[in-house]
N, C-alpha and C positions, 0 to 999 in steps of 0.2 A: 370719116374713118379711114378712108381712102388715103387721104394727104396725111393723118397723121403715120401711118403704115409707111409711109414714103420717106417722110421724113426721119422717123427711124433707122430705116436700113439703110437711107443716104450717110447719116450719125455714124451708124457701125461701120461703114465701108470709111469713110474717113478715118474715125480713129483707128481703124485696123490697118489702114494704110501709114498713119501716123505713127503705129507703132513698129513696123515693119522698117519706117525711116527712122527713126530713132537706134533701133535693133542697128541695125546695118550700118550707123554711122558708129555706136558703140565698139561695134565689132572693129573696124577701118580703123579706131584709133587706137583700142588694144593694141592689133595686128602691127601699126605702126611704133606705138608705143613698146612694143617687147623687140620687135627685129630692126624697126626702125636704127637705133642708137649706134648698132653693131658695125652698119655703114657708115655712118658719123664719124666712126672713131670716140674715142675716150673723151679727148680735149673738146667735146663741146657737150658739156652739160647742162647750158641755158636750153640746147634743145631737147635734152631728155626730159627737163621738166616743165620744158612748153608743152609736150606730149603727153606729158602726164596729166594734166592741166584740162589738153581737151580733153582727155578718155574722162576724167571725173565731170566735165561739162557735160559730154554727150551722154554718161550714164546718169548724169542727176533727170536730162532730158527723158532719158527712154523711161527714168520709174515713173514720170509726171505721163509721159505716154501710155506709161502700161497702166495706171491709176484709173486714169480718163477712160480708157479701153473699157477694163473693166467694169467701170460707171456703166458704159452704154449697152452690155450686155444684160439678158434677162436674168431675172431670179436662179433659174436653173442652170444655165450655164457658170453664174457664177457661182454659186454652192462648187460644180465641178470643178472652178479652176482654182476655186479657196480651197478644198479640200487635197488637194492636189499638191498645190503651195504645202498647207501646213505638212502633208506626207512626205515632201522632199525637206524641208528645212529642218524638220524631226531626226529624218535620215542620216540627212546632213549631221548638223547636231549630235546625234550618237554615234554615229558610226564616225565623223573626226576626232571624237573625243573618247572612245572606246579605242581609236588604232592611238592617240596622243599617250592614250597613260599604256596600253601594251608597249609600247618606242620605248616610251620614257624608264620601263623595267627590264626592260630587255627580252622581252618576249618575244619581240617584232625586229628583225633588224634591216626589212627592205624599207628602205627611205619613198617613201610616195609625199609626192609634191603636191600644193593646191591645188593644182588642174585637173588631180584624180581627184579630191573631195567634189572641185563643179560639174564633174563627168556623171560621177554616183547622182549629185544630186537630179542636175539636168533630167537623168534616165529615169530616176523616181517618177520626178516630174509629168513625164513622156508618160509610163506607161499609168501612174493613178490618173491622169486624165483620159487614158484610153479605156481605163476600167471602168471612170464617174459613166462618161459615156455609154459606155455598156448597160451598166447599170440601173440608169436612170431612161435606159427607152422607151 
């Protein structure tokens, strides 16, 4: 019982480390991939979409990372990070597509960028898993 206990939480620390590497290399190639180019100059566009290249490498990595993660966690944690998930991507979901048709009539005329749809989502994110949390102690 002992070992297989061990064995476990050996699992989770790896893949949570694995995903923490994955996360961070995602990030690194975004980061380079949007500011990167600026320094480049225009005339080199074999390397904007070298950079594009890795960022879709490393994020195909980090969902296979996150996939696995969340394999190795238990039953109740995972309910809290699925429920979590579906509460931002709902979010997500309506509320881009509730500000797309207010734009689109002119109801809305501040222009917000993608980065605010993954902020909203992100914070969903953040605080229904801080809720599952609560909720489920």
């Amino acid at each position: 019982m002992q070992d297989s206990k061990q064995t476990i939480n050996t699992r989770a620390k790896r893949n949570s480390f694995g995903l923490a590497i994955w996360t961070f290399a995602w990030l690194v190639t975004l980061a380079l991939t949007t500011f990167g180019p600026g320094f480049l100059g225009d005339s080199l566009q074999v390397a904007g979409w070298i950079l594009i290249a890795a960022n879709l490498i490393a994020g195909i990595g980090w969902i296979v990372a996150h996939a696995r993660y969340l394999r190795g966690r238990d039953e109740l944690q995972r309910k809290i990070i699925l429920d979590a998930i579906a509460v931002a991507l709902g979010a997500g979901l309506v509320g881009g597509f509730a500000y797309a048709a207010a734009h689109s009539i002119g109801l809305v005329t501040l222009d917000i960028g993608i980065a605010s749809l993954c902020s909203l989502m992100a914070i969903v994110y953040l605080v229904a898993t801080v809720v599952g949390s609560v909720r489920y102690r």
